[in-house]
N, C-alpha and C positions, 0 to 999 in steps of 0.2 A: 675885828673878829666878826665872820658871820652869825646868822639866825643859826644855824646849824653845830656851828662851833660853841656858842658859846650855851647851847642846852646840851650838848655834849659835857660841857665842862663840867654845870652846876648837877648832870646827871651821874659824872662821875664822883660826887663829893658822898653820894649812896654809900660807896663802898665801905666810909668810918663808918656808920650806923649799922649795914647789914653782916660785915666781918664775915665770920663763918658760915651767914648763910648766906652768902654770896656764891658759893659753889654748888648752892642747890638751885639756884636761880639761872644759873650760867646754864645748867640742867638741863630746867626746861626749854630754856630758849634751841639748847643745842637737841631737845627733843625735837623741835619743832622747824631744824634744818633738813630738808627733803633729797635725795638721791641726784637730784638735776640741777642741786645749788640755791636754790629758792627757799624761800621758809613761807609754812599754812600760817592760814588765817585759823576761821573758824572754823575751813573744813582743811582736812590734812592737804587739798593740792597747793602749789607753789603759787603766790601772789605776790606781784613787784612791792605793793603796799605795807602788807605785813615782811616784803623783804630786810626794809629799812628798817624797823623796829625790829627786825630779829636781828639784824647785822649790827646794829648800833649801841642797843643792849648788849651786843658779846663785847662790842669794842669799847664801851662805858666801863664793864667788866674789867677786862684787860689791863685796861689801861693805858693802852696805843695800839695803834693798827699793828704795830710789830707784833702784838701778842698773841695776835686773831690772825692766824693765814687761813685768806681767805678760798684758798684751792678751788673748790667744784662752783662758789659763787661767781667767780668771774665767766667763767664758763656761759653761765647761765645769764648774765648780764648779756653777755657779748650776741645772744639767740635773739635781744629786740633788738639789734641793730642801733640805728639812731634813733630809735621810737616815733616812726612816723604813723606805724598803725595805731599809738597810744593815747587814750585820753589824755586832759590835764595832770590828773592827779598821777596816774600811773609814768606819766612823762618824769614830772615832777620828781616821782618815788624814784627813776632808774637814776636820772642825775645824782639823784643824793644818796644812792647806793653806789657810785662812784667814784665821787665824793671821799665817801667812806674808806673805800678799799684801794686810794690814795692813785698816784700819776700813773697811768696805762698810756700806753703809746698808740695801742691801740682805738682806746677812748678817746686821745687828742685829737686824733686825725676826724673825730667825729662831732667835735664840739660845735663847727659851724654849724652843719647840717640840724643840731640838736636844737641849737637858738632858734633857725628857721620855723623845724616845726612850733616851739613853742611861741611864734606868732602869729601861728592861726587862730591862735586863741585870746587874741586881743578883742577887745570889743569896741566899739564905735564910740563911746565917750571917754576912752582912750585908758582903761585901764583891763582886766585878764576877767574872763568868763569859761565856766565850766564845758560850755558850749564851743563851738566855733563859731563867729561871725555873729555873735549877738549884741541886743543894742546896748545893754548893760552888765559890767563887771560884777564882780562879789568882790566883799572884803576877802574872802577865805582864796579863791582863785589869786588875785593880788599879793597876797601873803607867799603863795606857794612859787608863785611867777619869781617875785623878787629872789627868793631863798635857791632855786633854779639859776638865775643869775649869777651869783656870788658863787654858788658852788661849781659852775662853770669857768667867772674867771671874767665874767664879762660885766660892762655896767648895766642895769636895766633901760631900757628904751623909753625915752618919754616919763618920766616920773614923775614931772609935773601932772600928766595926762591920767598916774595912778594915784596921785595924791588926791586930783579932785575926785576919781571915783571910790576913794574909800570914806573922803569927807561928807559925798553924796547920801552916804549910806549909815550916818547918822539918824538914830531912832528919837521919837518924841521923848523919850523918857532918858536921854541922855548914852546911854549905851551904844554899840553899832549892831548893827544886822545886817545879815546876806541879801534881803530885798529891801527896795525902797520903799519909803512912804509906811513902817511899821510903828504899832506907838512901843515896842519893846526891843531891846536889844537881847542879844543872847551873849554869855561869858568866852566861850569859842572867838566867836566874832570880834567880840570887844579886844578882845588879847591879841586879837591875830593885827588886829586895827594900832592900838597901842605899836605893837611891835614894829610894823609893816612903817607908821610914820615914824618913830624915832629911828631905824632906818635909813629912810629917808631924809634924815636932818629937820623934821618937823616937830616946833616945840608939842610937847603931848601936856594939856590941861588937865591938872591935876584932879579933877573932877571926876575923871574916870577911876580913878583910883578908888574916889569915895564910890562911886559906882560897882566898881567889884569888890568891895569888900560889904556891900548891900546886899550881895547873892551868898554873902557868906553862912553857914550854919551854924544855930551859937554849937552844939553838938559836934559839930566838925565837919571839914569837905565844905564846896563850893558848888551851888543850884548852875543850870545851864542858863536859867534866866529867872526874874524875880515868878514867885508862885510857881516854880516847878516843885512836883512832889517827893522830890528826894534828890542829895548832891549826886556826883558821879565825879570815878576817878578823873576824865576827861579833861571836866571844865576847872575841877580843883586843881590838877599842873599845868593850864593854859592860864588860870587866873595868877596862882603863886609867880609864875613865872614872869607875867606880867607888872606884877606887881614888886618882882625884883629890882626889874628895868628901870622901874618908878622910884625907885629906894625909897619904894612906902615901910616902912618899920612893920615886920611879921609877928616880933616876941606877943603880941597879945592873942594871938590866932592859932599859933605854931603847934600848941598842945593840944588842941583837936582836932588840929587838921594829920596831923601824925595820926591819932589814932584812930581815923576813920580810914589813912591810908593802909595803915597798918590790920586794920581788919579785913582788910578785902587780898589781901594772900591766900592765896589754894595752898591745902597742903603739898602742893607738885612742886609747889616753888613761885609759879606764875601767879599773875593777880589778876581780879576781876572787875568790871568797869563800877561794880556797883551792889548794892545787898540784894537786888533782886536778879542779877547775872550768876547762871553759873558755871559759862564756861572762860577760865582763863584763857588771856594771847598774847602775841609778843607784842602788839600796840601796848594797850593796856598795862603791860610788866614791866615796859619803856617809861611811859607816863608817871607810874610809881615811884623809878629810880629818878625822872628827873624832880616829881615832887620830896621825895625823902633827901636828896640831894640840896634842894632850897633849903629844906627844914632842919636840916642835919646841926649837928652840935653849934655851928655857928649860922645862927640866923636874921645875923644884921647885916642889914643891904651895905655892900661895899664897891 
């Protein structure tokens, strides 16, 4: 199963928990699908980024891609071409909106060309940087490279070459970060790191585990990194998430991390990354359904 599939799955387990207002959520997202097939971010234009969270949340929704036609989205996919003029991230976001919206004939014919570009963005100690041609990876570039891979169809290149730059990227205080040589890790990171190695067939040290559940709040929700001022949806279903992977045992956390997720819902439907946010998105309302999903009626790691 991929990275992609299988937070698809635990995001679809939402659906017991939110029942009837699952059609107010569907709602929003489908408020926030745009004329040209694209869905906004934080401002109403069409963003390939906030595409996937809005396409994946309907099809979380759904149930199966059968249930979501995806009509004017293809469309709009099919305008970056191979995304040769795209960032990482946005590379990253179209494959996995493709992904998404299952075998196109059209897309196939494009999948080499798609690998290519996404090697411009290897970096010189052989693991994916945000950059082109830079000397050092991220764990978070890393992450998104691999999940690009799989949802492609292809194996990743060199993986040893990304194992040591995510190992590299170990912080002093046990955690991972996006730069080197940090003494803190941040929960993003770490989770992306977790992930990205067991992935890759890399035993993952349980230690990390006790590590994210240090960023934990006894209140509820998960800090971006220790002494941050407040959780955020974000890092609380990168962490849960991770910590699924772990079959770290959640029943002693579950209840507050629910109702912290559970209070950042807009009345529209959508959720918000955090008490001090307040404008909901479909990242954000993605992120909730795959934490409520983890947390949902059954929440022992299987």
């Amino acid at each position: 199963m991929t990275i992609r599939q299988e937070m698809l799955h635990l995001a679809s387990l939402a659906r017991n928990r939110l029942r009837s207002r699952g059609r107010r959520v569907a709602a929003f997202l489908t408020g926030r699908l745009n004329d040209d097939g694209g869905f906004g971010g934080r401002v109403p234009a069409s963003d390939l980024y906030y595409t996937v969270f809005g396409l994946e949340g309907l099809l979380t929704l759904a149930g199966s891609a059968a249930g979501f036609p995806p009509g004017r989205t293809r469309a709009y996919l099919q305008s970056f071409a191979a995304g040769g003029q795209l960032d990482l991230v946005h590379l990253c976001s179209l494959v996995r909106c493709w992904a998404g919206i299952g075998d196109d004939a059209w897309w196939a014919q494009r999948r080499g060309q798609i690998l290519q570009r996404l090697g411009v963005f290897r970096s010189a100690d052989g693991g994916y940087s945000p950059a082109a041609g830079a000397p050092r990876g991220t764990v978070y570039a890393c992450f998104l490279a691999l999940g690009a891979c799989q949802d492609l169809g292809w194996a990743l290149p060199d993986p040893e070459g990304v194992l040591r730059c995510v190992e590299s990227l170990k912080a002093a205080d046990g955690g991972y970060a996006n730069q080197e040589d940090l003494p803190v890790g941040s929960v993003p990171a770490t989770a992306a790191a977790v992930t990205t190695l067991r992935h890759l067939g890399k035993p993952v040290d349980p230690a990390l585990g006790d590590w994210l559940l240090g960023c934990h709040c006894p209140g509820g929700g998960f800090l971006a990194m220790p002494l941050a001022p407040e959780p955020d949806l974000l890092s609380t279903a990168t962490a849960l998430f991770a910590l699924r992977m772990m079959r770290t045992p959640l029943e002693p956390i579950a209840g507050g991390c629910l109702e912290f997720v559970e209070g950042l819902q807009d009345p529209s439907g959508g959720w918000r990354g955090g008490a001090a946010e307040q404008q909901p998105d479909c990242e954000y309302t993605y992120y909730a359904l795959l934490s409520l999903g983890i947390l949902g009626p059954t929440t022992k790691s299987t």
